[in-house]
ZADREN-523395 format. One record per residue (C-alpha): residue number from 0; residue in one letter; chain; x, y, z. Coordinates in Angstrom, 2 decimals. Layout:
BEGIN
NUM  A  A  X  Y  Z
...
END
This chain:
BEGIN
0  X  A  0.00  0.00  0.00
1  X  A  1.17  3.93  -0.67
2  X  A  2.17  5.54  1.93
3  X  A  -0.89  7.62  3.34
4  X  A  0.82  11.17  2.58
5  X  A  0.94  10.36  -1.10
6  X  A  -2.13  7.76  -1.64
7  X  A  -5.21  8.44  -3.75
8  X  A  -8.14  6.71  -4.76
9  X  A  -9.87  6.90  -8.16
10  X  A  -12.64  6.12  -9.83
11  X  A  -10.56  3.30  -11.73
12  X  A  -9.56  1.83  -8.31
13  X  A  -12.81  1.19  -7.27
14  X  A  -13.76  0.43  -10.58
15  X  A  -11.38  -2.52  -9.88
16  X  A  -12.14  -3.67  -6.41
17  X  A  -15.84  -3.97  -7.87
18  X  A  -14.13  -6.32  -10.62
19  X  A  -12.68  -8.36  -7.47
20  X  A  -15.52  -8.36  -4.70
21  X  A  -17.68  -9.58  -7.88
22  X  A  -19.29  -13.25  -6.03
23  X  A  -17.43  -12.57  -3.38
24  X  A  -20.13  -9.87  -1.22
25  X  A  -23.47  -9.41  -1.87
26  X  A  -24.56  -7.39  -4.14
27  X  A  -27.19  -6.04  -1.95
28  X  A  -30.45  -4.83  -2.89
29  X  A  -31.59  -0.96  -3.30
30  X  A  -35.38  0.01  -3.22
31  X  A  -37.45  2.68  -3.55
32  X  A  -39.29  2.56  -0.10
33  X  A  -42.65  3.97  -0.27
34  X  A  -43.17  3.74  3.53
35  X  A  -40.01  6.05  4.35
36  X  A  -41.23  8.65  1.18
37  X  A  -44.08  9.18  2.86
38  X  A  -42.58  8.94  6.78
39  X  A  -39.99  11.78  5.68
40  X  A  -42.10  14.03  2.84
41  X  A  -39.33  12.99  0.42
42  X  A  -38.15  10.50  -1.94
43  X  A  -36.42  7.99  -0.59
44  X  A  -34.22  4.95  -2.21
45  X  A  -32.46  2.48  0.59
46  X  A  -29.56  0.52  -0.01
47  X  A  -29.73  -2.62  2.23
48  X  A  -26.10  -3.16  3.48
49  X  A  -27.35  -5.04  6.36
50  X  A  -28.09  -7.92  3.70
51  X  A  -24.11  -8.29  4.21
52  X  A  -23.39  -12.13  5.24
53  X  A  -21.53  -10.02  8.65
54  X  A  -24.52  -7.96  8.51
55  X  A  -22.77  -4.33  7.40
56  X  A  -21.17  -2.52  4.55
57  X  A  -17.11  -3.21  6.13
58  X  A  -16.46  -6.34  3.68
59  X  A  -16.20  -4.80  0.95
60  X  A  -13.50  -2.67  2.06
61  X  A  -11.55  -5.16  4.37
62  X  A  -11.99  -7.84  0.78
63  X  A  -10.56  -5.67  -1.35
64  X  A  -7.43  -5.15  1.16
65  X  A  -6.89  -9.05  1.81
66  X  A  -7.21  -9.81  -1.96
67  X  A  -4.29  -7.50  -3.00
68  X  A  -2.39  -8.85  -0.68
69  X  A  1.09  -10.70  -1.68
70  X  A  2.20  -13.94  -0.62
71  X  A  4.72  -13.17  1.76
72  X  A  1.78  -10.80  3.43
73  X  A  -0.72  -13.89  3.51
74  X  A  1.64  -16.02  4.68
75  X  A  2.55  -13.74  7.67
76  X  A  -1.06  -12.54  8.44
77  X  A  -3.23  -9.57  9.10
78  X  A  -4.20  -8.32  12.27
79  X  A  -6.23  -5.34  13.27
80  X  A  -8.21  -3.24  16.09
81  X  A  -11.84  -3.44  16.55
82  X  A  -14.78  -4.63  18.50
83  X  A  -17.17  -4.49  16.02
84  X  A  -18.20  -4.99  11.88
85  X  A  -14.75  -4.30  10.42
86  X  A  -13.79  -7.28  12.98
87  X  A  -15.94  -9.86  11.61
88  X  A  -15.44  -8.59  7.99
89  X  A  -11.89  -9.22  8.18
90  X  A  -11.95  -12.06  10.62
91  X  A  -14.89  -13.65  7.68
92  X  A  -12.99  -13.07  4.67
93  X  A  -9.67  -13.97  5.68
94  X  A  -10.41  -17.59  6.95
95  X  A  -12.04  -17.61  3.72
96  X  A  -8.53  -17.11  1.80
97  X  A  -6.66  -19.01  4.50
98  X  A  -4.67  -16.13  5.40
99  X  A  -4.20  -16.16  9.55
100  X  A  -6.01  -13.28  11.30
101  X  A  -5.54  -11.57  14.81
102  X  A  -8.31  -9.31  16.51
103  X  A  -7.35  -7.02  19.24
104  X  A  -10.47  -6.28  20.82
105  X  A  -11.04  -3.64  24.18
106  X  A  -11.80  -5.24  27.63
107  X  A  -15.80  -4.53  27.63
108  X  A  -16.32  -5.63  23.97
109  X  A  -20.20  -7.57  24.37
110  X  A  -19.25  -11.45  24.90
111  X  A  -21.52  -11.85  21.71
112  X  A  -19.40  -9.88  19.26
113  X  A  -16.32  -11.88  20.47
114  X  A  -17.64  -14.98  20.09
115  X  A  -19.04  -14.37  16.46
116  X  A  -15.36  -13.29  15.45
117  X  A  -13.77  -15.85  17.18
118  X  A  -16.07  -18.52  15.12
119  X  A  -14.99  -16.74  12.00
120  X  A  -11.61  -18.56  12.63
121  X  A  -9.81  -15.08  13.84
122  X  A  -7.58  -15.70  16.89
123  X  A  -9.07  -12.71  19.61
124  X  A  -6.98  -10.31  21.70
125  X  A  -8.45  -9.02  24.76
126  X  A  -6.05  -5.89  25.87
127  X  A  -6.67  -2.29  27.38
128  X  A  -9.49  -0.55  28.64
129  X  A  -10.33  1.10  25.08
130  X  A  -10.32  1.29  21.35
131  X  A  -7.29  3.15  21.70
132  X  A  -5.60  0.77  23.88
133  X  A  -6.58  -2.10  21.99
134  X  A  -5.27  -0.22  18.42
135  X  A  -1.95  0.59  20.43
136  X  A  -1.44  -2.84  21.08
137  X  A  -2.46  -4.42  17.37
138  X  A  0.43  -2.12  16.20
139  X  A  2.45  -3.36  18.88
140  X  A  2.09  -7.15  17.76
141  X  A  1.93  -6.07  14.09
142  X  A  5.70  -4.85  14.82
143  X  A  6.51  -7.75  16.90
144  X  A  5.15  -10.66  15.16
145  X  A  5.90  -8.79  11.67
146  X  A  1.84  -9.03  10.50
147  X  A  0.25  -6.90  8.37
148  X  A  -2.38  -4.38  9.79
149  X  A  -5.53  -3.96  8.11
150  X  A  -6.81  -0.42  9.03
151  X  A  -11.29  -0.02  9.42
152  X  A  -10.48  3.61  7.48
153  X  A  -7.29  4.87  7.08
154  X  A  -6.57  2.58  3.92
155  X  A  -6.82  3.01  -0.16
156  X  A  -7.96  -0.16  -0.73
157  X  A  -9.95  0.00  2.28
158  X  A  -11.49  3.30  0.79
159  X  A  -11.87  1.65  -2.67
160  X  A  -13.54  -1.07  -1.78
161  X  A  -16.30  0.98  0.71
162  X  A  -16.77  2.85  -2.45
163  X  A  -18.15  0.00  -4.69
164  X  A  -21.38  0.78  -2.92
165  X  A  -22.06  3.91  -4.89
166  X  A  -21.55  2.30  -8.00
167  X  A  -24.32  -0.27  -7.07
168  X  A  -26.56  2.85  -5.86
169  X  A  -26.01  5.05  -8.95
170  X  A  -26.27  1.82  -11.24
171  X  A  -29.68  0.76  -9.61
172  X  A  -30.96  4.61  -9.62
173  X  A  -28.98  6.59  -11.72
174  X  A  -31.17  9.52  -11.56
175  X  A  -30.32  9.91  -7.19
176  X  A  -29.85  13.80  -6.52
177  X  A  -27.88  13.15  -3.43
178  X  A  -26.26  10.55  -1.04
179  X  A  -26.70  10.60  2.36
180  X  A  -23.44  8.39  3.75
181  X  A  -22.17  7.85  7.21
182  X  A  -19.22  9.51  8.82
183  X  A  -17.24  7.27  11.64
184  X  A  -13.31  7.35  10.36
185  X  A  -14.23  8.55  6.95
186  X  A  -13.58  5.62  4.69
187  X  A  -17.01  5.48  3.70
188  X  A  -17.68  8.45  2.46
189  X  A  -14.24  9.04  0.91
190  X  A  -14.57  5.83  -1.07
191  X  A  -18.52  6.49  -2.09
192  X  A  -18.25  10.51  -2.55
193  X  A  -15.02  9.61  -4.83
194  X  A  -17.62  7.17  -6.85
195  X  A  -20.53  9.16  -7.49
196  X  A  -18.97  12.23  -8.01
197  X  A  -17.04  10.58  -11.07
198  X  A  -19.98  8.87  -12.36
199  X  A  -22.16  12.39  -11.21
200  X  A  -20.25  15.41  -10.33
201  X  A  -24.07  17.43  -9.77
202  X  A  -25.03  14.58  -7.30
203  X  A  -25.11  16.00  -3.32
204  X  A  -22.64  14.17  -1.13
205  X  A  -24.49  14.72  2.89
206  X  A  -22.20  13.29  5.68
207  X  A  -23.95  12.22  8.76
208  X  A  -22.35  12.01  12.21
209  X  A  -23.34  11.16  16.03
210  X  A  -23.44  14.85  17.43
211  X  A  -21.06  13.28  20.24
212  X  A  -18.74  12.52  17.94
213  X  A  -18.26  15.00  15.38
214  X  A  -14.79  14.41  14.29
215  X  A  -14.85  15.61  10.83
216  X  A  -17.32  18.29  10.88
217  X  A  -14.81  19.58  14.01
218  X  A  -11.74  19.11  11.57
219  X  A  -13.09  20.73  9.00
220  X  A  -13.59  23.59  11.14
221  X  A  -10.45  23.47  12.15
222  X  A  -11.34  23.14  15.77
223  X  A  -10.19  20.38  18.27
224  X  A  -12.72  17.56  18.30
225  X  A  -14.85  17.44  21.92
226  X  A  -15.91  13.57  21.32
227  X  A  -16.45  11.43  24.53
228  X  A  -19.53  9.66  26.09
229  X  A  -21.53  6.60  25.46
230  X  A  -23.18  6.73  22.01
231  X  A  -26.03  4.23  20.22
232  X  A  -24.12  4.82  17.21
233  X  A  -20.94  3.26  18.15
234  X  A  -19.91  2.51  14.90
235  X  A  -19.60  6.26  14.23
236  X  A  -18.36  7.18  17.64
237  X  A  -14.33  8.28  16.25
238  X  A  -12.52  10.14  18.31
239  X  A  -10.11  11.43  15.17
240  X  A  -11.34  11.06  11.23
241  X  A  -9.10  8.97  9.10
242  X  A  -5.90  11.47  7.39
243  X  A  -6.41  9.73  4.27
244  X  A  -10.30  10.10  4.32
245  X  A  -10.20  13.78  5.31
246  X  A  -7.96  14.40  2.74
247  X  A  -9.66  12.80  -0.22
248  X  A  -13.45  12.80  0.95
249  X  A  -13.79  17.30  2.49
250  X  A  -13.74  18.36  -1.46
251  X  A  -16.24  16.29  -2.13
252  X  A  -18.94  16.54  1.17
253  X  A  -21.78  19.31  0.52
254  X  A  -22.72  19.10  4.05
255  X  A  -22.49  17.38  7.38
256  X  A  -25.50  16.84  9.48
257  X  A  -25.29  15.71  13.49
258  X  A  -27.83  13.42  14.64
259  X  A  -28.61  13.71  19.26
260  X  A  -29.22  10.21  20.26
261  X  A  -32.94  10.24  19.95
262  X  A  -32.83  11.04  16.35
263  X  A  -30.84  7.11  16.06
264  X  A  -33.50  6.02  18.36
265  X  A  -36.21  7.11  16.04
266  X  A  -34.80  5.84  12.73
267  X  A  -33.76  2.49  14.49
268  X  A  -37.74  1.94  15.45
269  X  A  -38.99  3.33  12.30
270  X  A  -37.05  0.77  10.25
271  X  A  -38.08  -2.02  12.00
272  X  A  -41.66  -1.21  11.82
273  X  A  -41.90  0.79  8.36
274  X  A  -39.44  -1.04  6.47
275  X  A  -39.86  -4.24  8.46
276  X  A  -35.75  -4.29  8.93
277  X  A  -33.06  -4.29  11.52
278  X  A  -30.56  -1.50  11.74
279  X  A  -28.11  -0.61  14.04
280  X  A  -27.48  2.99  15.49
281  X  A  -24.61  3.96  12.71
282  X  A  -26.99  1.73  10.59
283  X  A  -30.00  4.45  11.22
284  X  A  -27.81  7.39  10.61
285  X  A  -28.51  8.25  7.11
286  X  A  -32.28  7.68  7.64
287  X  A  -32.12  9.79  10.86
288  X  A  -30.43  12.59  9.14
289  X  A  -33.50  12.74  6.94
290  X  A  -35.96  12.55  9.52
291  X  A  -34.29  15.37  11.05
292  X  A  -33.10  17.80  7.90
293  X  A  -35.86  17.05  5.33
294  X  A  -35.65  20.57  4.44
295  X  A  -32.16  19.94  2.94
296  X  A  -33.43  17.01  0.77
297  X  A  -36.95  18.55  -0.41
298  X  A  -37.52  17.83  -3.92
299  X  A  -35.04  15.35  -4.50
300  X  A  -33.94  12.22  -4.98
301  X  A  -32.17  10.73  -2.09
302  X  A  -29.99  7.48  -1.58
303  X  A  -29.52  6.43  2.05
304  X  A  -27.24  3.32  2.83
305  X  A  -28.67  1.21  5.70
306  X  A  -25.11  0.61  6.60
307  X  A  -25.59  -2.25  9.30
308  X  A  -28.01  -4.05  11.58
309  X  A  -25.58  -5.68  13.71
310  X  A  -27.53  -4.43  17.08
311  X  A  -27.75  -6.06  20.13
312  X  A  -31.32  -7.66  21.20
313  X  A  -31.91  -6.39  24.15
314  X  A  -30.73  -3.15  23.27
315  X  A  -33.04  -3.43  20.04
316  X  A  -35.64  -4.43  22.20
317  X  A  -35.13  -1.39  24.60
318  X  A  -35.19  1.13  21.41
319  X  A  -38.46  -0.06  20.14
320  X  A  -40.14  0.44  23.75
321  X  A  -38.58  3.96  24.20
322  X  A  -40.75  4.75  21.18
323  X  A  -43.71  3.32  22.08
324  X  A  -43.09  5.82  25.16
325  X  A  -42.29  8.93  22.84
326  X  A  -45.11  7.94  20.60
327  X  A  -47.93  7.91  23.39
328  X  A  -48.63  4.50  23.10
329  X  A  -46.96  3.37  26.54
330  X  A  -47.03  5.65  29.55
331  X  A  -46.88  5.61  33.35
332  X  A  -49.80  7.26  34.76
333  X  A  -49.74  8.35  38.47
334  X  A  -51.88  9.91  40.77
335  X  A  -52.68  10.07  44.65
336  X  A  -55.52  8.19  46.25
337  X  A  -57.02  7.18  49.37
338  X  A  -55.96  4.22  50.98
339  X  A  -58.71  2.13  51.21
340  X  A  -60.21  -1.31  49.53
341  X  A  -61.67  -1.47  45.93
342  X  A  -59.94  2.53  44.61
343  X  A  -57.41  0.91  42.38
344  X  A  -60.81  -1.68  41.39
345  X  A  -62.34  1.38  40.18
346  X  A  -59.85  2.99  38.70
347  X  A  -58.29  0.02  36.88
348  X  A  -62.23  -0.45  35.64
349  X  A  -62.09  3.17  34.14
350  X  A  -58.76  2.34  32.42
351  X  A  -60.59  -0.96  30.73
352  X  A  -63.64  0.71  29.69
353  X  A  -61.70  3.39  27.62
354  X  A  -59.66  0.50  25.70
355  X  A  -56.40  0.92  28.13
356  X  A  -54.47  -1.73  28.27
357  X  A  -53.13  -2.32  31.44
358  X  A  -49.18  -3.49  31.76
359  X  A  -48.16  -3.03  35.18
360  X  A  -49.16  -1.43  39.00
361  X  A  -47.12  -0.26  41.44
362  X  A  -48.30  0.97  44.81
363  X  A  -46.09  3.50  47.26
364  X  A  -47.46  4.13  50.59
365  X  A  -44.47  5.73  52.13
366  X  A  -44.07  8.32  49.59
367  X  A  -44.10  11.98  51.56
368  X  A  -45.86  13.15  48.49
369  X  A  -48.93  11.19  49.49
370  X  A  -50.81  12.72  52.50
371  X  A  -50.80  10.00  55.68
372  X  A  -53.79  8.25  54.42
373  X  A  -53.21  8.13  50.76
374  X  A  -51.37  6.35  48.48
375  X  A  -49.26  7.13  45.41
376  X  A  -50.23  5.15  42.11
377  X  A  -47.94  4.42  39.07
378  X  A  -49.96  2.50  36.54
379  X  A  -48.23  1.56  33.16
380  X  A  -50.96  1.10  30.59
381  X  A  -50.59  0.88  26.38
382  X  A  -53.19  2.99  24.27
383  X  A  -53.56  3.45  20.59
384  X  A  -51.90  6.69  20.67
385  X  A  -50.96  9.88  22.22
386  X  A  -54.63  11.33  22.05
387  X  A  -55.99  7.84  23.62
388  X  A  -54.04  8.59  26.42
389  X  A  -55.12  11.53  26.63
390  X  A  -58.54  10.86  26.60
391  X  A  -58.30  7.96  29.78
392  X  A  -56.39  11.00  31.88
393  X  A  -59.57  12.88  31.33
394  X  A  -61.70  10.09  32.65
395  X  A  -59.78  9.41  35.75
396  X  A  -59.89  12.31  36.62
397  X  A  -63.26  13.17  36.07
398  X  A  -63.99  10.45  38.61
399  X  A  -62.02  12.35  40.80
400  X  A  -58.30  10.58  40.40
401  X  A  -56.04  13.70  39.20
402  X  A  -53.89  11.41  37.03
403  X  A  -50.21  12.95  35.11
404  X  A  -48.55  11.13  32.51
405  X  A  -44.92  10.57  33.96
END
């Protein structure tokens, strides 16, 4: 590989990788999804990434690195630093080509993750307390053991092959006024913008980033980066973009947009039940920019990559709850009561005949907010909406029950 100070990518490269990730990764579906046109007010074409065999966009990039790879360098190995999709893309793709693979993953990388590279045939590294620890050491063992290191970003033929997914797009749809692309360490967008700006050079490049980690949108502002704190979209969450991908991808990027955590949230639950999909949080991004700029994309033609949909189930399961909360459809009513036999009888009965569905009761008698007598009430019940809610507060407490939604 060039040395990152001189290295470009071109059209032609990626161009090439396509030539050699051809049977190798999916060429993954792109739609025009009626349910997310009408959801955002615009019109909306998906690329389904998370169709990958690992479940996200990183093979292509971490394929196209292993396959121009010499002898000697397969013989020796490749290692690299991650705990997530650029793991089990390499970890995948190299067992597949016999070459011998290392994974440095962080202490805290989910037991899950591990265990789904390790059965990909990589050998795992568990070392330091962060990503940054963990790439510190790969480096270290890359020296020591004399492997080759296969960067997630900072890579041309990483970069290349990431790009092959805007040739698909702009092949499927070659009318698409814009392409909304995700921002972690860059290689994404460099590889994509470098792609459809050849094939389009009027086509709108968007980056989206996780407002807690706004590492290129800071760089290009030439300010220091403030990244830190637990993000849903921790396959975006980069401390510091990519040299190479700042370099190639900033002449190319129209705008940046930063999605708050809800905005993931949102476009994580509205996948699952508009486009009947999973997505992760970096996954959601492009779909979440949308749903909160769709002022910046009225009138055209927009290509959003579902990047990924390895999420964790529980956490999944958590995200589509939180928006039956924000939606109105799940709440936890309280209010104060006396403290005698048959009140929550009648009030549960007032619930019911409204078409409340109860979901759980909890009872707190040594609350100070409740006078000696009383008692404090948190019922958890699941309407039809916000204005069915609504509509059972009014009933309680026209009986008398001064319910709030909490």
């Amino acid at each position: 590989m060039s040395d990152r100070s001189t290295a470009t990518v071109t059209i032609d490269d990626i161009r090439a990788a396509a030539k050699r990730l051809a049977g190798r990764v999916e060429r993954t579906p792109m739609h025009h999804s009626r349910t997310l046109s009408k959801a955002t007010g615009l019109d909306v074409w998906v690329k389904y990434e998370n169709q990958q065999l690992t479940g996200a966009f990183k093979e292509r990039g971490a394929l196209n690195r292993l396959l121009q790879l010499s002898g000697d360098e397969k013989s020796r190995g490749v290692i690299c630093a991650s705990a997530g999709n650029h793991a089990q893309a390499l970890a995948h793709h190299a067992q597949a080509l016999g070459i011998p693979a290392t994974i440095v993953m962080p202490r805290g990388t989910p037991h899950v993750k591990v265990e789904q590279t390790r059965a990909r045939g990589a050998a795992i590294v568990i070392e330091g307390d962060t990503f940054d620890d963990a790439y510190a050491h790969a480096l270290k063992l890359r020296d020591e053991r004399n492997f080759v290191f296969v960067h997630p970003f900072d890579d041309a033929a990483v970069i290349a092959g990431q790009g092959t997914a805007a040739l698909e797009m702009l092949e499927d749809a070659p009318d698409l006024d814009a392409l909304v692309i995700p921002i972690g360490g860059g290689g994404l967008i460099a590889g994509m913008a470098i792609a459809a700006k050849a094939m389009k050079p009027d086509i709108r490049i968007i980056g989206v980033e996780a407002a807690m980690y706004p590492s290129f949108n800071a760089r290009s502002a030439g300010e220091k980066c403030k990244a830190s704190g637990q993000t849903i979209a921790e396959g975006i969450a980069v401390k510091a973009v990519g040299d190479l991908p700042f370099a190639l991808a900033r002449p190319l990027i129209d705008e940046i947009v930063l999605i708050d955590e809800p905005g993931f949230e949102q476009a994580i639950a509205l996948y699952v039940t508009a486009e009947k999909t999973v997505a992760e949080g970096a996954g959601a991004a492009t779909l979440a920019a949308l749903l909160a700029r769709p002022d910046a994309f009225k009138g055209a033609k927009v290509g959003i990559m579902l990047s990924g949909g390895n999420i964790d189930t529980r956490l999944l399961a958590s995200v589509l709850e939180r928006s039956l909360v924000r939606e109105g459809r799940i709440s936890v009513l309280r209010f104060i009561g006396d403290d005698r036999p048959g009140i929550l009888a009648t009030v549960t009965r007032i619930i019911g005949d409204h078409g409340g569905n109860i979901l759980q009761v909890e009872h707190h008698r040594m609350t100070l907010d409740a006078p000696i007598k009383g008692v404090e009430f948190d019922i958890e019940i699941e309407t039809r909406d916000a204005r069915h809610t609504a509509e059972i507060i009014a009933a309680l407490t026209a009986a008398g029950y001064e319910a709030r939604r909490l």
